[in-house]
Every structure is written in structure tokens, then in C-alpha cells.
N, C-alpha and C positions, 0 to 999 in steps of 0.2 A: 677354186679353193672352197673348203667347207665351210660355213660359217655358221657356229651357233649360236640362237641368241638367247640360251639360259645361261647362263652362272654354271649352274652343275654339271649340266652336259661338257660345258668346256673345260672345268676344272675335274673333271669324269677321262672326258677324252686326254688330255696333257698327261694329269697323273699316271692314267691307266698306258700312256705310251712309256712314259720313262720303265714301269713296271714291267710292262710285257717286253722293251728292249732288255732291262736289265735281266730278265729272267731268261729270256729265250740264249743271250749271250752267257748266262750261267749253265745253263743246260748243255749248250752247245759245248761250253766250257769242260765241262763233266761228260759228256758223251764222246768227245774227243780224246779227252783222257782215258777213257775205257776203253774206247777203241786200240787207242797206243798201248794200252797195257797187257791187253787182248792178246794183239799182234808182237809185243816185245814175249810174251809167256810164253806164244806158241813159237816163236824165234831160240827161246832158250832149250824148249824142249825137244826142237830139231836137231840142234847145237851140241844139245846131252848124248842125243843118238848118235850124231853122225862121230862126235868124239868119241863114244864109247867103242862104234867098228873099227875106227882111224885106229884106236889102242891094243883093241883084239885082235885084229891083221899084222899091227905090227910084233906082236908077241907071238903070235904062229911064225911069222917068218924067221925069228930070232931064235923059236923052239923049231927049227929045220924041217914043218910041217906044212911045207910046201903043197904036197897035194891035198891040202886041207882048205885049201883057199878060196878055191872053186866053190868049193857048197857054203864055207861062212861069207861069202860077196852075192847068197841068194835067200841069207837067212831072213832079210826083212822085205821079201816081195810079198808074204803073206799078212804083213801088219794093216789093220784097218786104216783107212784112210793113206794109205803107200799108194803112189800112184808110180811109181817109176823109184830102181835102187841100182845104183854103178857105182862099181870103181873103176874110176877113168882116170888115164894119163891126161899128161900137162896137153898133149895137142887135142883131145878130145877125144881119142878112143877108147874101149874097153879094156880093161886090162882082165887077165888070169880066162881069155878064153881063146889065145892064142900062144906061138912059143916065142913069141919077139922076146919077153923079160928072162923066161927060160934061158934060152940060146946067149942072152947076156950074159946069166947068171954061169954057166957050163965055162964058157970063153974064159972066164974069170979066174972060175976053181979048178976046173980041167977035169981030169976023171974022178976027181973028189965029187962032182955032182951029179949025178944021176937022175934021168927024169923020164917020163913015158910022153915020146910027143902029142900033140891034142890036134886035130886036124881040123878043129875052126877056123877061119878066116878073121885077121882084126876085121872089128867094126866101130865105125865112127859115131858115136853117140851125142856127140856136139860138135860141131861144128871150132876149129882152132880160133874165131874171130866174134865166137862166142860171150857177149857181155860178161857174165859169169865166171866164165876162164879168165878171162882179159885182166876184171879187175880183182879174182884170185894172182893172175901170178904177177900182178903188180902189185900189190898190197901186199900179200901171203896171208892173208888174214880170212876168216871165213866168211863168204858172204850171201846173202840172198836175191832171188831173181823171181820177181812176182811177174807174172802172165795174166793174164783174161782171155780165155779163149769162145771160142763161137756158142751161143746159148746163154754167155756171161757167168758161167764157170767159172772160178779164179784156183790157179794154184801157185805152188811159192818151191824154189828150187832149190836148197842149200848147198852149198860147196864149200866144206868142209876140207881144209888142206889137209894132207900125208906127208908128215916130216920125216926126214931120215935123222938117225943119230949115230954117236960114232960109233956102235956095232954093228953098224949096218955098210960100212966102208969096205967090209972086205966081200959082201957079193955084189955091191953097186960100185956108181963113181964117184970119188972123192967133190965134194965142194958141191954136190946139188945137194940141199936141204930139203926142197921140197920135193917131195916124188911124186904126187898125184893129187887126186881127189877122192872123198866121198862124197857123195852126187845123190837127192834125196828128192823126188818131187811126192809132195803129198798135196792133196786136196785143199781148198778153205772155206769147204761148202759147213761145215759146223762151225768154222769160227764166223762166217760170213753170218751164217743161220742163228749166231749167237752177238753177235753185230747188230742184225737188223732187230733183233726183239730188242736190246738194249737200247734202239733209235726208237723204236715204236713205243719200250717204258719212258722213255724219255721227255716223246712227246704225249703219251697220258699225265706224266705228271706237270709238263708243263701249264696242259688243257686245264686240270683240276684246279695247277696253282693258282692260274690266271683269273677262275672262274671263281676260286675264291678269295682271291686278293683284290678283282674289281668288284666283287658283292661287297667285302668288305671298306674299299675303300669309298664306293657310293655310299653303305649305310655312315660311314665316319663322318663323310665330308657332310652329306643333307642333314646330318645329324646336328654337329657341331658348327657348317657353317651356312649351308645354303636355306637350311631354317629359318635362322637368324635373317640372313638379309631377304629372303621373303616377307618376314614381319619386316622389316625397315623399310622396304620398297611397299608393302599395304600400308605401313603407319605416312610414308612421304607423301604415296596417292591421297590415303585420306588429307592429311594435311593440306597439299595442293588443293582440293577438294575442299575447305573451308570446316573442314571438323579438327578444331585444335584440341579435343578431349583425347586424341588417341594418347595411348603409352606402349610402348612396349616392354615385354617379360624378360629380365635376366634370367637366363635359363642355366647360365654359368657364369663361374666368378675368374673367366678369363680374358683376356681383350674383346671379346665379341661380347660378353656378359657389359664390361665395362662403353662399349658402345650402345649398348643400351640404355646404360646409364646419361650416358652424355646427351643420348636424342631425346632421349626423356625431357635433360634438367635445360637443353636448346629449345625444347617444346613448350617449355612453360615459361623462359624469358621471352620465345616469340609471342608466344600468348599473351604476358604484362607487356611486351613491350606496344603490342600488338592495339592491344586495350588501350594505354595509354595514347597511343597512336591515332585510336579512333575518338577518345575524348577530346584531344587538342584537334584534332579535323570538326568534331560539331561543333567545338567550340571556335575555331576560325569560320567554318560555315555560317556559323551564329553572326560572328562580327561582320562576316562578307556582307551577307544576304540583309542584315540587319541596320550596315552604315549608310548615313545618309551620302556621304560622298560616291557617287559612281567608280566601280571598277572594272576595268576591262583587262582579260589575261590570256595570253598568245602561250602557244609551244613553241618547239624549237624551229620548224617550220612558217612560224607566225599564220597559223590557223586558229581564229578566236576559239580559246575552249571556257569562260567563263566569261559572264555578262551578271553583276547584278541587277537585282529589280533598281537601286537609285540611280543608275547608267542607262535604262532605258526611259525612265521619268525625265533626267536629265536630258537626255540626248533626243527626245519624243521620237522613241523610233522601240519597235520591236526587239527581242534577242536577235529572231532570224535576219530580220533586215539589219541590224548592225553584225551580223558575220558575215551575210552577205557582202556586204561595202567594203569588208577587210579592213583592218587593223590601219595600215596607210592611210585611209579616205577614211579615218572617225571620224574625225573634224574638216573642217573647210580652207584647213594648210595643211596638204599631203604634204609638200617641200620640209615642212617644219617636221613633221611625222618623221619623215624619212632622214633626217639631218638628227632629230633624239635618237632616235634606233640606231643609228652610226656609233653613237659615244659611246666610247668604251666608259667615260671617265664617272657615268653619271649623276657629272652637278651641274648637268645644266638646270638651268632658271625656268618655272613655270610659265606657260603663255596665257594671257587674255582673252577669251570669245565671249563675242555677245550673241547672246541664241534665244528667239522668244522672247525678249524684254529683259533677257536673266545675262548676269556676267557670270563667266565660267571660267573658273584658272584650273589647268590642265598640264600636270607633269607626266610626262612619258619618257620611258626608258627602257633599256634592253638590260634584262636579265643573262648573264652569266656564271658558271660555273669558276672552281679553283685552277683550273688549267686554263681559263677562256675561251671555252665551247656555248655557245651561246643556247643557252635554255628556255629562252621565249621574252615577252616582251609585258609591258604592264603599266596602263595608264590610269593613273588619278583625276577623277574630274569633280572638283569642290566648285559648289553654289556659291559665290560669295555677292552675291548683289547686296546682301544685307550690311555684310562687311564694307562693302565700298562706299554704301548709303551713310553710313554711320562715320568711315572717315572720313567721308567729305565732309560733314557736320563737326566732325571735333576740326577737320579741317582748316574751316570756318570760324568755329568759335573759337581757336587760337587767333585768328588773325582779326577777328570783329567784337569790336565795345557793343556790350551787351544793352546798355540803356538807348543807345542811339539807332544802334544797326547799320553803323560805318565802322571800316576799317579802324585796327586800334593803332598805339603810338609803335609798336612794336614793326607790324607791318609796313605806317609808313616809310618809321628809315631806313627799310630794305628797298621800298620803290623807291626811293628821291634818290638812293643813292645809285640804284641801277637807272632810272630814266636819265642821272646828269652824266653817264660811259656815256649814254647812246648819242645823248647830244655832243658830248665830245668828240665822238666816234663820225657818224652823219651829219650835225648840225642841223637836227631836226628840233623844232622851237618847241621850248619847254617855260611853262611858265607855276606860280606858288601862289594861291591866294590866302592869307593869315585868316581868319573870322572867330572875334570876338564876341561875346552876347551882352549889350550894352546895359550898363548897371543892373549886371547879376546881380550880385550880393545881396542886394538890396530886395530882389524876390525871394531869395532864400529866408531873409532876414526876417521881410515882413510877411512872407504868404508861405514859409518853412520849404525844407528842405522836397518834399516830393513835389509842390510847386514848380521848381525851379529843374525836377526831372522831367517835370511833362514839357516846359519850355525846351530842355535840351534834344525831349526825343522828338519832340516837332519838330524841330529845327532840321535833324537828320534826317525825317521825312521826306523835308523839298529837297534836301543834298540827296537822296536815296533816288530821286526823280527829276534829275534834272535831265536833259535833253540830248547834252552831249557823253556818250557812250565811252568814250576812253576818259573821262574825269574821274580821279579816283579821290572819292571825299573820305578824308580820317578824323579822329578825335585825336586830337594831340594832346590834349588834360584841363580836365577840369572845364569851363567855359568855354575854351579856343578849341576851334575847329582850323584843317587843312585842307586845301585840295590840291591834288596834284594835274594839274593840267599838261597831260605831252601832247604835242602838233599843235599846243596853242600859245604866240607869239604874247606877249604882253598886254596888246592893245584888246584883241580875241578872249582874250582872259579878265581884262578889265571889263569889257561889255557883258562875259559869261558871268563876272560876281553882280553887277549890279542888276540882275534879275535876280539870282539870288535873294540880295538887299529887298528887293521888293515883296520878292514872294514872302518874305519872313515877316516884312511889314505891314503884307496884309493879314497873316494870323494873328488869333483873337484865341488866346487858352489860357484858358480858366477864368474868362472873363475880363484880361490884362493884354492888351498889346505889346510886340515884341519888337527890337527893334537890333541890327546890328551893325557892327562896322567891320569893314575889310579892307586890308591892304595887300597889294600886288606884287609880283615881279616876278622877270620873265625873260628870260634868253633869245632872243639876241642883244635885245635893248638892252638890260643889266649887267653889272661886270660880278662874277662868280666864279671862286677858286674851283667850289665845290658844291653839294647838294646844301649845306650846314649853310654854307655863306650865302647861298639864294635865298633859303628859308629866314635869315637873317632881315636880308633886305626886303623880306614882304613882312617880316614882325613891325621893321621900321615903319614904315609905308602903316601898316593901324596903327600905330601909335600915332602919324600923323591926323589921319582919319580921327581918331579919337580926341587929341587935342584939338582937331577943327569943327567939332559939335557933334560927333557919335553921327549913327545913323548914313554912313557914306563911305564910298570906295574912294579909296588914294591908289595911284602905283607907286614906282618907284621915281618914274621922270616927274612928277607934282611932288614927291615927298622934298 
């Protein structure tokens, strides 16, 4: 199969076949019918002939001019283009050169007819099984019988019937109508001769038409269309090509005019849109390259195609060497990697890493499309060491009295009231020591109120150091201090306050000695509903202390 790859060659060759079929079948159309008209003209004027003898024979024999017959049945051997002229009987012989119709005619009329016999011999001039005859005296009708003979000669035979009519009843037999033939061969070498020039103008003007209807129809078509999309296919290429200034020329104001119109007003929204396109790109390249948080962005493939500079500051590793490691093994939990890239849902929860001294939270997740074709993949990695520095600090100062640097009241009745589940839970000994600062007021009073701070934050200094590590010492308000002691029995607790007592006894601030009281209690020894009623019984227990001269630990079994 042919195959073109212009435009116009192809809309050249399509067009140019409908034309040259439809023209060659016009032609054909029209020379066929010349031909038929040809051959119907020359059919009529045989037809004319042979009926004018058929009328003239039968008017001699009507005008009793019998031996007249002879010479008018040789009158058209001389006619140009006559190739052969008879009058022949129904079986195919000669008639009027014998006396068979004679001797008829005599029998008939008797001595009324009179004739000079002819001493020819009939002859057979066709054959009885004759085409020609046959479908003469089946039809009656006149017919012709075209030949081609050796050299491609053509000629045409007409047989022309010889009707009898009723004056003709008394020298013939009654009920034959037809009596013979006239018998005409002529040549078809001028009608042939005028045939073939008719095939030969035929195909000159085919030639000419063809030759001017495809010149014309290439100039129409490259004119009007293949123009055109030449300019469209140059303006695409440049396009493709990165030159958005093309335009193309309406060259008409028909739909091909109007497609230029359109590539035109296409070209100039790709161009804005284009533009714009590339502004929001510097400007996300801006934020990429520019955010302190690390970014890492995968294709659909999950092959890293973007790394910023704070991803590889972050991560202390190169661009190459983090696409090298792939996307999975960014961090030092592939399992966790590969478990966010799973999630269609993406909420999952950032992860924790510690890398170089720095805390790193790390969201990762898989990009997809509106159908859920997955489009790549896209981790966030934010520095928050400073973040986590700081809430541990407000942490802290939620839960720590600022002038002491113990726990505050708030914090403790969250532990007293979780450490008294656990001993209800285990029966692991839990014990409360109350601590009083013995005749505050009276420092406030007479040596003012920051006096009577420095005594307090002293005080949480030796509670801030004391020895045993799970004692959690709070400020309960104002001058009383708590400590919570778990894993320590009562009597463990009694011996841990009265170092306390001491160590406070031996400070000496602001020139004044300090002194306090404390009272005890402690699970198992003690009966307690709850954390409230423990703390209860170690308030008792200093007040004992206190009514018994300050300066001393009570528990709960002495109170």
C-alpha cells in the first residue's frame, strides 16, 4: 500500500481518484452512447435501403414486370461500402435466378403466364440454420447479424423481411405472409473508423480534463488548505520549540481563516498561562529551596527527583548520597517509611528522630492523583530540637513553684493521687511527710517579706538534693512543703524527714537560723481511704510535732 506522508499528496491523490473515476465513467458514459447511436444510424439506414427494395420488388411484381426483377435485385451491388446484396428465400437461397418461383407462378395462372426460362441453377446463399434467417422467420421482424472476420474487418448483415399482401394471393400461396428476404451485407470499416477517432477524442479529452482538473484541484487545495496547515504545523513546531511569539496569518475568513484565529488566541492563553505558570514555579522553587524545613520528592516510580539544601543540612548527607539510599532508607525506620507510602489515607502522625544531637519530626506520605494513580511520594522533615527544648521548659514551669524549684500544688495532687492506684494496685509502701517552716510569720514580719523568700528557697534547695531519687518534694502553699515518698514505708520516711529537719537546721540565711517541723504517714502502717486522707494524717502528725516544741518529726503511730 502507498503511503503518503504529506497532507496534499494525499488529499491530491483521494481527490484526484474520485475525479479521474468519475470522469473516465463520464467519458465512458458518452462514448458508449455514440457508439450506440453510431451503430443505431447506420442500422436505420440499412433498414431504409433494404425497405425501399422490399417496396420496389413488390410494385414490379404487382405491375406484372416480372422480367424486370433480375436487374432491380443487382441494382445496389454497386453502392459503396455494399459488400454483398440478395434476395433470398425463407430457406436461404437466391431468388429470381432460377425458375422454381416462375414454375410456381405458371401452375397457378396457367397460360395466362408467360415467361422465358432462365437456365441457372438455385443457389444457396445462407445456409436454412442461418442465425439471421432463424430469427427472421421467428420474429418476422427485420434483423441484423454482425460478423468479424479474419484481419478484424467487421461487417453487419440486415434481413429485411418480404411481406406478401392480399394482391399478391393470386400468383402465390394463400396464408404465407412473409415471402423472403432482402439480404444487405455492408462493411463497418467507416463506422468502425469513426468509432475508434470518437474513442481516441474521447480519451484526448479525458487526458486534457484530467490534466486540468488535477492542476486545478492541487492549486485549490495548497491554496486554500494545505497552506494553511503548513503555517499551523511551522507555528506547532516552533511552539514545541519554545518560541511562544509565533502567530499565524488568516489568509481567509473561512474555517481554516477561523482556525487561525483560534491557534492564535490558544497561543496567547498558553503563553499567560504559561507565564504564570512559571511565576508560581520560582515562586514555589523560592519557598522549596528557601524553607528551613527539609524536603524530599519522589515520582511515580519513587525515584528522588528533588532534595532541598535544608534536607541535606538536616539529614548531613549530600543530594547524591540521599537518592542514592532511596526514598525507603531516608531515615533509620525503612518499616515506618514503607508502612506511610502504604497509606492511602494520609493522616498519619509524624515520627520522632534523633540525628546529631537534633530532634527531627518527619511526615511522609504518598502523593496521589483523582483516580488514585499514585504520583510520587513526599517527606517533611522539621528541626524541632528548639521546639521540644522549650516545651519541656513551659513543661516544667507548669508543674514547678518558681521561688523554690519544687514541684507546685497542682502537680502534687496528680502524683498522690496516682502513687495511692499504685499502692492499691501492688501494695508497694507509700508514705507523706507535711513540712512546716517554724514561726514563719514572724520572719516575714520582722525581717519582710523577701527574708522569708530566701528562707523558702533554701529550704527547697536541701528538698531539690536530697539522696533518695524517687522523693518527689512540692510546695503545697505558702510555708508547707510535701513530699511524696513511694517505696517508702512510714518508718524509711520518718528517718528520710529527720535528715531533712537537720539539714535545714543547719542553715544559717540571712544571718537567722531556720528551723522546721514535720509530720509523717505512710502505708502500710496508716489507714487511708485515699491519697487526701494520707495527706490528712501526715498534716496531723505536724501539728503534733508542732504542739510538742517545733523543730521535730512526728508520724502518724506517735501522733
Amino acid at each position: 500500500m502507498i503511503r503518503f506522508r504529506r497532507i496534499e499528496h494525499r488529499l491530491l491523490t483521494s481527490v484526484g481518484a474520485v475525479v479521474i473515476v468519475g470522469m473516465i465513467a463520464l467519458s465512458l458514459s458518452f462514448a458508449v452512447r455514440q457508439e450506440a447511436a453510431a451503430i443505431k444510424h447506420h442500422e436505420q439506414a440499412l433498414g431504409m435501403v433494404t425497405d425501399s427494395v422490399a417496396e420496389g420488388l413488390t410494385a414490379l411484381m404487382l405491375g406484372r414486370h416480372w422480367s424486370a426483377a433480375p436487374d432491380f435485385a443487382n441494382r445496389l451491388t454497386n453502392v459503396p461500402n455494399v459488400v454483398d446484396y440478395r434476395l433470398v428465400r425463407l430457406d436461404g437461397t437466391q431468388a429470381f435466378i432460377d425458375n422454381r418461383t416462375l414454375e410456381s407462378v405458371r401452375q397457378r395462372l396457367g397460360k395466362e403466364f408467360e415467361y422465358n426460362p432462365r437456365r441457372a441453377e438455385p443457389v444457396s446463399v445462407f445456409p436454412a440454420s442461418s442465425p439471421g434467417l432463424e430469427s427472421l422467420r421467428m420474429l418476422g421482424e427485420r434483423v441484423f447479424d454482425y460478423r468479424e472476420h479474419p484481419g478484424g474487418e467487421r461487417t453487419v448483415t440486415v434481413f429485411s423481411p418480404i411481406r406478401g399482401g392480399k394482391d399478391c394471393g393470386k400468383c402465390h400461396e394463400h396464408g404465407a405472409e412473409l415471402r423472403g428476404a432482402v439480404t444487405l451485407t455492408a462493411s463497418m470499416g467507416e463506422i468502425d473508423r469513426s468509432l475508434r477517432q470518437t474513442w481516441q477524442f474521447t480519451g484526448l479529452v479525458i487526458t486534457i480534463a484530467l490534466v486540468a482538473s488535477i492542476s486545478l484541484i492541487y492549486w485549490f487545495a495548497h491554496r486554500t488548505v494545505v497552506t494553511h496547515l503548513s503555517d499551523f504545523r511551522s507555528g506547532l513546531e516552533a511552539l514545541a520549540a519554545g518560541d511562544d511569539s509565533v502567530r499565524l496569518q488568516a489568509r481567509s475568513r473561512d474555517e481554516v481563516g477561523a482556525m487561525a484565529h483560534s491557534f492564535n488566541y490558544m497561543n496567547q492563553q498558553l503563553l499567560e498561562t504559561y507565564t504564570n505558570l512559571r511565576d508560581e514555579r520560582n515562586k514555589l522553587n523560592t519557598v522549596i529551596l528557601g524553607a528551613s524545613s527539609g524536603i524530599v520528592i519522589t515520582d511515580a516510580t519513587q525515584q528522588i527527583v528533588l532534595v532541598n539544601p535544608a534536607a541535606e543540612r538536616l539529614l548531613g548527607r549530600s543530594r547524591d548520597a540521599i537518592v542514592a539510599r532511596g526514598f525507603a532508607t531516608l531515615l533509620d525506620d525503612p518499616d515506618w517509611m514503607l508502612e506511610r507510602m502504604a497509606d492511602t489515607t494520609g493522616t498519619g502522625a509524624a515520627k520522632l528522630f534523633e540525628r546529631d544531637g537534633r530532634i527531627l519530626s518527619v511526615r511522609a506520605s504518598t502523593i496521589r492523583n483523582q483516580v488514585g494513580e499514585v504520583i510520587g511520594s513526599t517527606a517533611l522533615i522539621r528541626d524541632i530540637t528548639e521546639e521540644k527544648r522549650l516545651e519541656e521548659r513551659l513543661r516544667a514551669q507548669s508543674v514547678t513553684d518558681t521561688l523554690t524549684g519544687l514541684f507546685n500544688r497542682r502537680h502534687f495532687d496528680g502524683v498522690l493521687t496516682t502513687e495511692f492506684l499504685r499502692w492499691q494496685r501492688y501494695r508497694t509502701p507509700l508514705s507523706v511527710m507535711m513540712i512546716d517552716v517554724d514561726h514563719f510569720k514572724r520572719f516575714n514580719d520582722t525581717h519582710g517579706h523577701e527574708c522569708g523568700d530566701h528562707v523558702l528557697a533554701a529550704i527547697g534547695a536541701v528538698l531539690r538534693e536530697l539522696g533518695a531519687s524517687d522523693v518527689i518534694p512540692c510546695r503545697y502553699g505558702g510555708e508547707e512543703l510535701v513530699i511524696v515518698a513511694p517505696g517508702l514505708d512510714e518508718a524509711a520516711a520518718t528517718a528520710l524527714a529527720e535528715q531533712v529537719r537537720e539539714r535545714v537546721a543547719a542553715l544559717v540565711i540571712d544571718g537567722l537560723n531556720v528551723t522546721v517541723s514535720i509530720g509523717v504517714a505512710g502505708l502500710p502502717d496508716a489507714s487511708a481511704k485515699d491519697g487526701e486522707s494520707l495527706l490528712k494524717l501526715a498534716d496531723t502528725a505536724l501539728y503534733t510535732a508542732k504542739e510538742s516544741g517545733r523543730n521535730r518529726v512526728c508520724r502518724t503511730a506517735t501522733a
